[in-house]
C-alpha positions in Angstrom: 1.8 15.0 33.1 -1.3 13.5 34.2 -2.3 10.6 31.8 -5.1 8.5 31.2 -4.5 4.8 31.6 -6.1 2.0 30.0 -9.7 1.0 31.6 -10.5 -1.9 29.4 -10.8 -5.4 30.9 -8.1 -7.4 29.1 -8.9 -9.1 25.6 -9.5 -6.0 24.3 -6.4 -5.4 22.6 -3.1 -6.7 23.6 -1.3 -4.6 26.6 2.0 -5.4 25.9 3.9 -3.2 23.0 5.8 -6.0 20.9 2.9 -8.2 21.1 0.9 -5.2 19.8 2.5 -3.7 17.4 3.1 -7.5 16.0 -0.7 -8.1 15.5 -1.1 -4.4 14.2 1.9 -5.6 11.0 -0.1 -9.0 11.0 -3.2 -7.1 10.4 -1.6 -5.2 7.5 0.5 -8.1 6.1 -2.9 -10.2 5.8 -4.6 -7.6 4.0 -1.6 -7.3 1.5 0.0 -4.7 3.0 -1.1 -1.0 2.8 0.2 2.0 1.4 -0.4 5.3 3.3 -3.0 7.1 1.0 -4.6 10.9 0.9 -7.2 10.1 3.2 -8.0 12.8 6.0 -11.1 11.1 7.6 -12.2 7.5 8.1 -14.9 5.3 9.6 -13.6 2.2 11.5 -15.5 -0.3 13.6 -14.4 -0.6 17.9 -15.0 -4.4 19.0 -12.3 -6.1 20.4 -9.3 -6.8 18.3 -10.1 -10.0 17.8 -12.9 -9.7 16.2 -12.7 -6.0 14.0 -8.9 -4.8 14.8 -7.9 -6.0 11.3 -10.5 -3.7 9.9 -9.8 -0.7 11.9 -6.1 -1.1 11.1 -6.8 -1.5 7.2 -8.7 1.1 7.1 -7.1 3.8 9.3 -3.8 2.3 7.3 -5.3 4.8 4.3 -4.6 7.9 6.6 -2.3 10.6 5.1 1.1 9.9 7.4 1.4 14.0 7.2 -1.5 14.2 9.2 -0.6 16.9 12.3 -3.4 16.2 14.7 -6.4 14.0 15.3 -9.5 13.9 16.6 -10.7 10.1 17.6 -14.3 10.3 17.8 -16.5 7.0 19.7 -20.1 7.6 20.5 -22.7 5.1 22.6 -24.8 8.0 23.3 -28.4 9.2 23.3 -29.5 12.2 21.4 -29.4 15.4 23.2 -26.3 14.6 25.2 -23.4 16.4 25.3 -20.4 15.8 23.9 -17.8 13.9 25.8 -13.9 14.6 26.3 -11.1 12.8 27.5 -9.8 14.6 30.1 -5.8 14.9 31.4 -3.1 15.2 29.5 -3.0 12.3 27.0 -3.7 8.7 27.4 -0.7 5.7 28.1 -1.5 3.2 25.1 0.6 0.2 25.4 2.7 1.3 22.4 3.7 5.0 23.9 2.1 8.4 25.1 -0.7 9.5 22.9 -0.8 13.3 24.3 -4.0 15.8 24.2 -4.6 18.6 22.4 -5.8 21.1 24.6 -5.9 23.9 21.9 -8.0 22.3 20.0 -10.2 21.0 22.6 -10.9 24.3 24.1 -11.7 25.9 20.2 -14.1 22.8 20.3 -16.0 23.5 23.8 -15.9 27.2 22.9 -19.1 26.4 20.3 -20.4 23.1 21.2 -21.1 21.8 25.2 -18.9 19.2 26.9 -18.5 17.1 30.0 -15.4 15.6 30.9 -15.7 11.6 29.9 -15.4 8.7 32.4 -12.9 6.4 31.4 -14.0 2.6 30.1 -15.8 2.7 27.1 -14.3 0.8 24.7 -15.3 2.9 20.9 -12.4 4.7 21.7 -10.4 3.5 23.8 -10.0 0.0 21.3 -8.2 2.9 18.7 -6.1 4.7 20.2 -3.0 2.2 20.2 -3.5 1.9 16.2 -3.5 5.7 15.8 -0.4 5.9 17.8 0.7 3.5 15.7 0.5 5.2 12.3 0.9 8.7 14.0 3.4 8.5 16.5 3.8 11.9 19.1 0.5 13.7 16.9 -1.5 15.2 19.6 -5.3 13.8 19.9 -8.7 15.4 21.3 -10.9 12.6 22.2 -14.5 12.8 22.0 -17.5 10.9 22.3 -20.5 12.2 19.7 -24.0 11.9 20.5 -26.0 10.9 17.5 -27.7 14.7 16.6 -27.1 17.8 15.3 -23.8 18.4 17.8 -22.3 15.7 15.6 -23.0 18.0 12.2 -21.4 20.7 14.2 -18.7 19.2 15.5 -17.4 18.4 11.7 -17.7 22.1 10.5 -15.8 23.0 13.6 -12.7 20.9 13.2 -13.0 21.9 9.7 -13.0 25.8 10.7 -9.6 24.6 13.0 -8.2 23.7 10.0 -9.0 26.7 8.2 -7.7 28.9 11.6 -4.8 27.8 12.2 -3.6 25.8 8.5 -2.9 22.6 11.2 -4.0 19.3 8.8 -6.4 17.0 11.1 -7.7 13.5 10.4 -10.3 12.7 12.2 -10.8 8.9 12.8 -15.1 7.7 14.1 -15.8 4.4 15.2 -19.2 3.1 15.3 -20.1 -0.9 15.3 -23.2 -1.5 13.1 -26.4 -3.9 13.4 -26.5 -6.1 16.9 -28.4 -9.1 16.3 -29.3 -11.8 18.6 -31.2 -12.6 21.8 -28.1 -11.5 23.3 -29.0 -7.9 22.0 -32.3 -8.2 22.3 -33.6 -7.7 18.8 -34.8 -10.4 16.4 -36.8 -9.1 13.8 -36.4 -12.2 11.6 -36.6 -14.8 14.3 -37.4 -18.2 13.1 -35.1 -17.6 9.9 -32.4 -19.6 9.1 -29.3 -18.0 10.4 -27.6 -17.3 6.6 -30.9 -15.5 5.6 -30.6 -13.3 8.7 -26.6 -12.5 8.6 -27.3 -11.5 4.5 -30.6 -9.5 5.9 -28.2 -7.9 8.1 -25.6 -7.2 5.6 -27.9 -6.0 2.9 -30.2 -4.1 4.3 -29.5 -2.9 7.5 -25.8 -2.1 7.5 -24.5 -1.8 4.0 -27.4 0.8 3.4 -26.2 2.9 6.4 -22.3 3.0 5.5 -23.3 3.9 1.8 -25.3 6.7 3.0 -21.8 8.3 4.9 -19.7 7.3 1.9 -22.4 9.2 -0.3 -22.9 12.1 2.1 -25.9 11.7 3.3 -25.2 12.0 7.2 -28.7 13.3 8.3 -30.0 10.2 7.0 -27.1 8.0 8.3 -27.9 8.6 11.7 -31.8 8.6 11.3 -31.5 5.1 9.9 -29.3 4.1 12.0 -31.6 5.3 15.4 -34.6 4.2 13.2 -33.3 0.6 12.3 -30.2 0.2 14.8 -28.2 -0.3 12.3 -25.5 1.5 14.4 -24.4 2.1 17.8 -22.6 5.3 17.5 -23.9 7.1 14.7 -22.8 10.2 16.1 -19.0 10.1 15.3 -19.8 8.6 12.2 -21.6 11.6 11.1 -19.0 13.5 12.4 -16.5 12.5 10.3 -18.9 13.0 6.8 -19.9 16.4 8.0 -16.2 17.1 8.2 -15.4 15.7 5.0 -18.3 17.7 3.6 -16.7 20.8 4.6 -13.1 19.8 3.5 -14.6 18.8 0.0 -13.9 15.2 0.5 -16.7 13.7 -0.6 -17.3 11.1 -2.3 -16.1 8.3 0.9 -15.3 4.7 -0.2 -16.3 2.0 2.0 -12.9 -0.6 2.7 -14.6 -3.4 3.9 -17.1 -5.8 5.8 -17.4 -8.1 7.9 -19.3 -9.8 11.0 -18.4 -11.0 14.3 -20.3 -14.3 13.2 -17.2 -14.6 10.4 -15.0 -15.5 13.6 -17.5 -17.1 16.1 -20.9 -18.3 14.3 -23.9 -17.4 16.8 -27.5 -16.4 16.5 -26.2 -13.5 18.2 -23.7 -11.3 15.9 -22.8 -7.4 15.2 -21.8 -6.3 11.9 -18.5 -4.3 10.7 -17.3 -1.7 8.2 -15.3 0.3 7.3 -15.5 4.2 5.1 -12.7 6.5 4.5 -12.8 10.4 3.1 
């Protein structure tokens, strides 16, 4: 079996299994704990643990447990891409084997192009030990999702797997939203005080996007998003509402947000959130 390793520099996520799966329980003990729910299709954000793992983990937390397969969706591409596999088969998280799906890969490629993915980009890399973690030995496709009209298909066809072969996905889509800062470079509101910026942020940049996936509107998701960055990965976000459009999910709820200036205050900062289906 040919697995995929970790590519991630440290401080990612932690790379040792009881340290792990100790900061995934603290991130569901702090958040009151969390009771599997129906949900079939979530939004979750892909910084560094540090900084958004408790939100990925609350939020993926609302998963249905009798969930068969998965497709973990990241994104950081252009429009007009192709989408992007993980190769081999399966990926060594810390916490155990996360193994591939090949037959639902294939039934993917057979209607939309791909390219095998290099390994080290982190939207989904950063996920994969928390969906082991609430789906132990479920067999993954992983895919980067450009932010287009590949990413609209891409939910009807996991939905038309479904519908194929009766095999109940979730489909988990991580996207960060609005980077801030000189660090990014983009500072629409420089010379404002740094409160009226992070609520600027918040208000009208990021909540506006993840309300437009929890109401449906993915078209316009990613067209704000590219038009007002107020996401780096739209793509797999979109994903997952087109796919919740065609498994009569919708409405989403949002479960949260936050900012990585909540845990280190800068002028530079990206914003957080979570939707699930």
């Amino acid at each position: 079996m040919k697995l995929r390793q970790p590519a991630l520099p440290p401080g990612w996520y932690p790379r040792r299994r009881e340290i792990l799966e100790d900061q995934i329980r603290g991130f569901l003990d702090a958040a009151g704990g969390i009771a599997a729910g129906e949900a079939r299709a979530c939004v979750v954000p892909h910084a560094g643990w540090a900084f958004s793992g408790n939100l990925a983990a609350l939020t993926m937390g609302f998963l249905d447990r009798e969930i068969k397969a998965l497709a973990v969706l990241g994104g950081h591409l252009s429009p007009g891409t192709p989408l992007r596999y993980g190769g081999g088969d399966g990926f060594q998280a810390p916490n155990g084997v996360i193994p591939g799906h090949p037959g639902l890969l294939s039934f993917i490629l057979e209607e939309i192009p791909g390219i095998e993915d290099l390994p080290g980009d982190n939207t989904i890399e950063v996920l994969l030990p928390l969906v082991r973690y609430f789906f132990p030995d479920r067999p993954v496709v992983e895919i980067r999702v450009p932010p287009d009209s590949s990413a609209l298909a891409l939910g009807r066809r996991l939905r038309a797997w479904e519908e194929l072969t009766g095999e109940t996905l979730g489909v988990v889509a991580s996207t960060d939203l609005t980077h801030y800062g000189p660090n990014y470079g983009w500072t629409p509101l420089l010379g404002q005080p740094p409160a009226a910026v992070r609520l600027w942020a918040k208000e009208e940049n990021d909540l506006p996007f993840l309300r437009a996936l929890a109401e449906g509107r993915e078209g316009e998701a990613i067209t704000q998003a590219l038009g007002r960055r107020s996401a780096c990965s739209p793509g797999p976000a979109a994903a997952a509402v087109s796919f919740a459009r065609a498994s009569g999910r919708l409405p989403g709820r949002i479960t949260g947000y936050s900012s990585s200036a909540d845990i280190h205050p800068s002028d530079s900062f990206v914003g957080y959130g979570g939707v699930i289906f």
